[in-house]
SERO-4910 file (N, C-alpha, C, O; in steps of 0.05 Angstrom, whole numbers):
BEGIN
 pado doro    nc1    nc2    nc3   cac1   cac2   cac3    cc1    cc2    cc3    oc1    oc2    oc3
  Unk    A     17    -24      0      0      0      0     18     25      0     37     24     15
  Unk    A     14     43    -12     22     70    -22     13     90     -4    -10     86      3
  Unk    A     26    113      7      6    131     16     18    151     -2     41    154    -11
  Unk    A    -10    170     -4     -8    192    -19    -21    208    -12    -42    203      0
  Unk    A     -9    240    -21    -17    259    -11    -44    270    -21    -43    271    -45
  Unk    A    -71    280     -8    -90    288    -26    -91    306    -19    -84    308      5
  Unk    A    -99    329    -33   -100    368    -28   -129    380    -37   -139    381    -60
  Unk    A   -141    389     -8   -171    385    -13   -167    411    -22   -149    426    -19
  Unk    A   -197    413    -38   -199    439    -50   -233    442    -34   -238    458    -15
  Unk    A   -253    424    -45   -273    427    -39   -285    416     -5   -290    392     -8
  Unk    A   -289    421     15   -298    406     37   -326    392     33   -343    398     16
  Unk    A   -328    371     53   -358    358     52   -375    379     61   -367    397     75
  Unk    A   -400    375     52   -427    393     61   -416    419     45   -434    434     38
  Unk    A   -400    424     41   -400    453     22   -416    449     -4   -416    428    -17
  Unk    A   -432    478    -11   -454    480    -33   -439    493    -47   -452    497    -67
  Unk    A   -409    508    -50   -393    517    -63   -371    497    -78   -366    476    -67
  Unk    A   -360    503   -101   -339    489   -114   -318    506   -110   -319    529   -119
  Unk    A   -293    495    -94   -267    515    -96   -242    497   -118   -236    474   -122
  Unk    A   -235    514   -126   -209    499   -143   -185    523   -141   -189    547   -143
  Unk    A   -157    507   -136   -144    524   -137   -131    540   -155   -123    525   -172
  Unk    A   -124    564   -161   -123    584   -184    -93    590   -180    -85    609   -167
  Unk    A    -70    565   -196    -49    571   -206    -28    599   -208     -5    603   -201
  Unk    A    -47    615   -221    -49    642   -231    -29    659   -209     -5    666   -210
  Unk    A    -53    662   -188    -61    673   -171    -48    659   -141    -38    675   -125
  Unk    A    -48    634   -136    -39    620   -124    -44    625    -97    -30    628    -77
  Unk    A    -80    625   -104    -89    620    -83   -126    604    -93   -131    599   -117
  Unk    A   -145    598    -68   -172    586    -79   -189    600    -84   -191    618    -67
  Unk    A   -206    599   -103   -222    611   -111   -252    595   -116   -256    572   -124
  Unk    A   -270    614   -109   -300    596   -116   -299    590   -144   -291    606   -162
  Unk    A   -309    566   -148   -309    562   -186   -346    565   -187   -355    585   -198
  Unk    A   -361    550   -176   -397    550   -178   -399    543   -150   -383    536   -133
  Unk    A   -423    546   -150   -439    540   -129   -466    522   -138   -480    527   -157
  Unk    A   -470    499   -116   -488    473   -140   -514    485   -131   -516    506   -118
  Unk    A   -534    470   -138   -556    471   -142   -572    473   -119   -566    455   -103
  Unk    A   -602    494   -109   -607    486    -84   -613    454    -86   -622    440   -104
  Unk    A   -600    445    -52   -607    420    -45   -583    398    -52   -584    375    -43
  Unk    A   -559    407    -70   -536    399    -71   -511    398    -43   -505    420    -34
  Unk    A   -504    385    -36   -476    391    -30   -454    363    -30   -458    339    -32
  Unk    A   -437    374    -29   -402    359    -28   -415    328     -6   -420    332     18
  Unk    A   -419    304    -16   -416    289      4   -394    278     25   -396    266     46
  Unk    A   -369    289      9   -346    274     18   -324    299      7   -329    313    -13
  Unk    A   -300    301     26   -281    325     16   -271    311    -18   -265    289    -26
  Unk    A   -273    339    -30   -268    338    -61   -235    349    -63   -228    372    -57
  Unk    A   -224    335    -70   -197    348    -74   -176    336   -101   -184    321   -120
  Unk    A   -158    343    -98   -138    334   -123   -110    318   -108   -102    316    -85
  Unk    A   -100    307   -132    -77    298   -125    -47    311   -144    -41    313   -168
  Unk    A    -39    314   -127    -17    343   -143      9    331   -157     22    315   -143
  Unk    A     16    334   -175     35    334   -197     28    302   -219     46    288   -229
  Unk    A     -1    298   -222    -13    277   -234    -31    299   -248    -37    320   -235
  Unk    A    -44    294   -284    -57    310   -300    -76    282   -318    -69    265   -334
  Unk    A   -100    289   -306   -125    282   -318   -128    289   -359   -118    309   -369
  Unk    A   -141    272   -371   -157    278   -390   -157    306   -397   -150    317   -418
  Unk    A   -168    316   -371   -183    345   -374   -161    365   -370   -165    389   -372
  Unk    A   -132    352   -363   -120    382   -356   -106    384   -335    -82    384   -331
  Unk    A   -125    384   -321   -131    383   -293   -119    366   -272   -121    342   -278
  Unk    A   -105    372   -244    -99    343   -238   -120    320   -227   -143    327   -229
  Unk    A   -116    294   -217   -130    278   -217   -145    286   -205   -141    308   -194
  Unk    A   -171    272   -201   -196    279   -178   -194    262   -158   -189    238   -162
  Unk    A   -196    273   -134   -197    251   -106   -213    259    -88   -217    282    -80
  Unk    A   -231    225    -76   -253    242    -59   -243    231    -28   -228    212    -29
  Unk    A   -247    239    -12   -230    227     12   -251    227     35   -263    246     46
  Unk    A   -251    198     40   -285    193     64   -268    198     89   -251    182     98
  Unk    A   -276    226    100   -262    223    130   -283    240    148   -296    258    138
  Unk    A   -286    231    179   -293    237    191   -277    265    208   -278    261    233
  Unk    A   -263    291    199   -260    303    205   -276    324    189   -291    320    170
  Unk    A   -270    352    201   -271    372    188   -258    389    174   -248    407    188
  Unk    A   -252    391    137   -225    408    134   -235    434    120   -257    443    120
  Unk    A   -214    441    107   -222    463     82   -203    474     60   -180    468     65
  Unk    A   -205    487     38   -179    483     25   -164    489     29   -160    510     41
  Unk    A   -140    467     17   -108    482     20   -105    457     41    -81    454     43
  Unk    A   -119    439     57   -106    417     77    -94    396     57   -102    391     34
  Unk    A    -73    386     70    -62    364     47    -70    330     82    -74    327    106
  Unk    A    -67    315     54    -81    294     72    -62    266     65    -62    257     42
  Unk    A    -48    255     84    -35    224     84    -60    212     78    -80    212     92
  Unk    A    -56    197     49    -90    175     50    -75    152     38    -51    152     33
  Unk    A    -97    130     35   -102    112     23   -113    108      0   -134    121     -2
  Unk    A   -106     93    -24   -128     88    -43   -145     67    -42   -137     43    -43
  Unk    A   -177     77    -40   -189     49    -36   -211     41    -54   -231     27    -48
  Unk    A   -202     55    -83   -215     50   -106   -219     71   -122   -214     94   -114
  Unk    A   -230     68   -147   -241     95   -161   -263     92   -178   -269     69   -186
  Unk    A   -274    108   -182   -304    109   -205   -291    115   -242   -285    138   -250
  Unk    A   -289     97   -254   -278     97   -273   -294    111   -286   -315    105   -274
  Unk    A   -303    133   -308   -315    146   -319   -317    163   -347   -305    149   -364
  Unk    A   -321    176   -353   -323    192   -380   -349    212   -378   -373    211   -373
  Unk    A   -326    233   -389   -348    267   -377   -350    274   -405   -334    260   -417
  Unk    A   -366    290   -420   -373    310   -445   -389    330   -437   -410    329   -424
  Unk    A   -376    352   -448   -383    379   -439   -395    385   -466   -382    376   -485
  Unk    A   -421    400   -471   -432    401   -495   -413    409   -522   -392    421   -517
  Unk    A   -419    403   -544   -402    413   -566   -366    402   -565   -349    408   -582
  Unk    A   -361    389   -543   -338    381   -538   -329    349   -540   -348    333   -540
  Unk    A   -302    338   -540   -302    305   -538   -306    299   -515   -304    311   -494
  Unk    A   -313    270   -522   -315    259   -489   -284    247   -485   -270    232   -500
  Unk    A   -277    261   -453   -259    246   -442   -257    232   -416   -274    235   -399
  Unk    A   -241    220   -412   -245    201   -386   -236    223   -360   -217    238   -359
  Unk    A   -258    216   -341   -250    242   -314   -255    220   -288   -271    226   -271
  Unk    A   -241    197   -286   -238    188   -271   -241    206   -235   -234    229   -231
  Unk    A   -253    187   -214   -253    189   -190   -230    174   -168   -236    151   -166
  Unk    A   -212    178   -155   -207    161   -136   -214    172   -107   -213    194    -97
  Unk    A   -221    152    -98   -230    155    -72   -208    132    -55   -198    110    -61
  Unk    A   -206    158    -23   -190    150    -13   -193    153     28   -202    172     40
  Unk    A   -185    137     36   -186    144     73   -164    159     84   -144    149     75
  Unk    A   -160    177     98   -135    183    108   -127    166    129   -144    151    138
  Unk    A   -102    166    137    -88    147    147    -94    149    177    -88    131    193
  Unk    A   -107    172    185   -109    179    219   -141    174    223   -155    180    242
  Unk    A   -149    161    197   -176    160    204   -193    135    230   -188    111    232
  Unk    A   -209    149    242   -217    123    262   -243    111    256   -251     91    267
  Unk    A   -257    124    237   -284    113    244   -287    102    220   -306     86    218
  Unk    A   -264    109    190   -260     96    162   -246     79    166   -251     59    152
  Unk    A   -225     77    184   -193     69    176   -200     33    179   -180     20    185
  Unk    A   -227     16    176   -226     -7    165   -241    -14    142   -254    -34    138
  Unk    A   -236      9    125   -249      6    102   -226      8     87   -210     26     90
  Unk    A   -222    -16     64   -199    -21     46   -206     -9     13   -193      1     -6
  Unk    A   -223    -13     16   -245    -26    -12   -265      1    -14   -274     11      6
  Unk    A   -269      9    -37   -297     26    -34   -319      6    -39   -342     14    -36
  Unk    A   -316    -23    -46   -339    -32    -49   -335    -56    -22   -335    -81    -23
  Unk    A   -332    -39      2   -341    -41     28   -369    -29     44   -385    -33     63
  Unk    A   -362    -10     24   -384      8     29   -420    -14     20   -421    -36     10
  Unk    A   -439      0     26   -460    -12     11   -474      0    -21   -478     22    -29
  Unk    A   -479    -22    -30   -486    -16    -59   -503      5    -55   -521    -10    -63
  Unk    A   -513     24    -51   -538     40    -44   -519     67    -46   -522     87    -60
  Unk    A   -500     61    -27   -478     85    -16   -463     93    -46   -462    115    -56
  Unk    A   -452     71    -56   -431     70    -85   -446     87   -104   -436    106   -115
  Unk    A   -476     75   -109   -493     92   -125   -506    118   -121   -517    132   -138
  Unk    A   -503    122    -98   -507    146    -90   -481    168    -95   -482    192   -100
  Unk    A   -464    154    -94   -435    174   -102   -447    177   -133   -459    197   -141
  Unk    A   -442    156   -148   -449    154   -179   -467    180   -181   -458    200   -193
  Unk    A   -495    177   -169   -512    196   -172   -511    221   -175   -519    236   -192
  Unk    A   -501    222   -155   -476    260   -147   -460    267   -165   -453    291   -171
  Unk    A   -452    247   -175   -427    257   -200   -441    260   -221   -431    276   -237
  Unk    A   -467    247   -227   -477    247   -253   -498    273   -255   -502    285   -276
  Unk    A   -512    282   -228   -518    303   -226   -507    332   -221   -516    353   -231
  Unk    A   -483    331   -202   -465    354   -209   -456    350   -234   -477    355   -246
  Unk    A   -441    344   -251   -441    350   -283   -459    364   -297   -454    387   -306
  Unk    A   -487    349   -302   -507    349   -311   -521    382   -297   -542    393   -304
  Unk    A   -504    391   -279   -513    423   -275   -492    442   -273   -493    460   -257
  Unk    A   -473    440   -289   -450    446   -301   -461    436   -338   -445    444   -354
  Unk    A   -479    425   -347   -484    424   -376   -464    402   -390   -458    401   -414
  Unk    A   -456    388   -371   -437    364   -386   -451    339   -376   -468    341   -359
  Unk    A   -445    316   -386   -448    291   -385   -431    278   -371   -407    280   -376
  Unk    A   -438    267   -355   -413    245   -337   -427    212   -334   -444    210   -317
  Unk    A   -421    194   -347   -424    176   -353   -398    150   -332   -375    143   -336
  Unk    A   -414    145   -317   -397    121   -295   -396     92   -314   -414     79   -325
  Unk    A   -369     87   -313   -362     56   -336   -355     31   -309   -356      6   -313
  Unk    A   -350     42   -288   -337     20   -271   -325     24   -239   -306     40   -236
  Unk    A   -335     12   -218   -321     23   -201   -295     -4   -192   -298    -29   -191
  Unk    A   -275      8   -187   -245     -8   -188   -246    -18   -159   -264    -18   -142
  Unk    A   -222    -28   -159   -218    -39   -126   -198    -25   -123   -193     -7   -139
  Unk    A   -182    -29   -101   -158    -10    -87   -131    -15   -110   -119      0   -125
  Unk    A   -131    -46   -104   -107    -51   -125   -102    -38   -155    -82    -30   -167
  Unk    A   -129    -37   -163   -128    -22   -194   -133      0   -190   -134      8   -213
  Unk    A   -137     17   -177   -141     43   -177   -104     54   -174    -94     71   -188
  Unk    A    -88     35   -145    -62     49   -137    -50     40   -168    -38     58   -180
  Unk    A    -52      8   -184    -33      9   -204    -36     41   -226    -15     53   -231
  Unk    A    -63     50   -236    -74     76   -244    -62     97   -233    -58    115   -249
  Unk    A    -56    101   -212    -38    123   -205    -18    117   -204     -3    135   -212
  Unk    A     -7     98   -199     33     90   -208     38     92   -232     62     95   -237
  Unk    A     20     92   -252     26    108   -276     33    143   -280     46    155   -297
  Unk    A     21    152   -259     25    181   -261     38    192   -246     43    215   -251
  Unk    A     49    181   -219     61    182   -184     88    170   -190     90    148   -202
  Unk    A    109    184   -183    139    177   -182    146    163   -163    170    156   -161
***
């Protein structure tokens, strides 16, 4: 097992999207979701790895604390939502999910697997992803959810 660093941008329960602004080099609000939306789980990235989109990878991280952006986090990988996003008039590309526990976690830290979780819970993530897109005007289309092992070989492709 690997640990790696994840760098939250977005917190759970936030109805705001933050992403960090390079530029500027600091966070900035990107949208704000829909009434009745929010972050189920901290939304963050994983830093010096580049997505499809650009962008670095996506990482969602199930922890029972409270953070906000700019925390960097010792985690685990314990799977990912394999996927493909299309933004209107644009190609479709793959915008993969990994989801991950931090390492100090107590009330996660015996969950290996995201498909530990219950099928109800998995699809409920799915759901969230397919509806935040979908109010952003893109398509996000879920192909597969991985186990730990294929998700860390997926990032040892992009992780030194």
């Amino acid at each position: 097992m690997k640990w790696i660093t994840v760098v939250i941008e977005t917190p759970r329960h936030s109805i705001g999207k933050y992403i960090y602004d390079e530029e500027k080099q600091c966070y900035r609000l990107k949208k704000i979701l829909p009434l009745g939306m929010v972050f189920p789980y901290d939304f963050g990235m994983i830093k010096e790895t580049r997505g499809e989109d650009g962008d670095p990878l996506d990482a969602i991280v199930i922890t029972e604390c409270n953070t906000y952006p700019g925390v960097e986090m010792t985690c685990r990988v314990i799977g990912a939502l394999l996927a493909t996003q299309t933004q209107h008039g644009k190609e479709t590309i793959r915008n993969d999910r990994f989801f991950f526990i931090p390492a100090d976690s107590v009330i996660y830290g015996h969950i290996h697997e995201i498909k530990d979780f219950s099928r109800i819970h998995n699809q409920q993530l799915k759901d969230f992803f397919i509806n935040y897109n979908k109010a952003g005007n893109k398509k996000f289309q879920p192909l597969k959810l991985i186990n730990a092992a294929q998700a860390e070989k997926l990032l040892g492709k992009q992780l030194h």
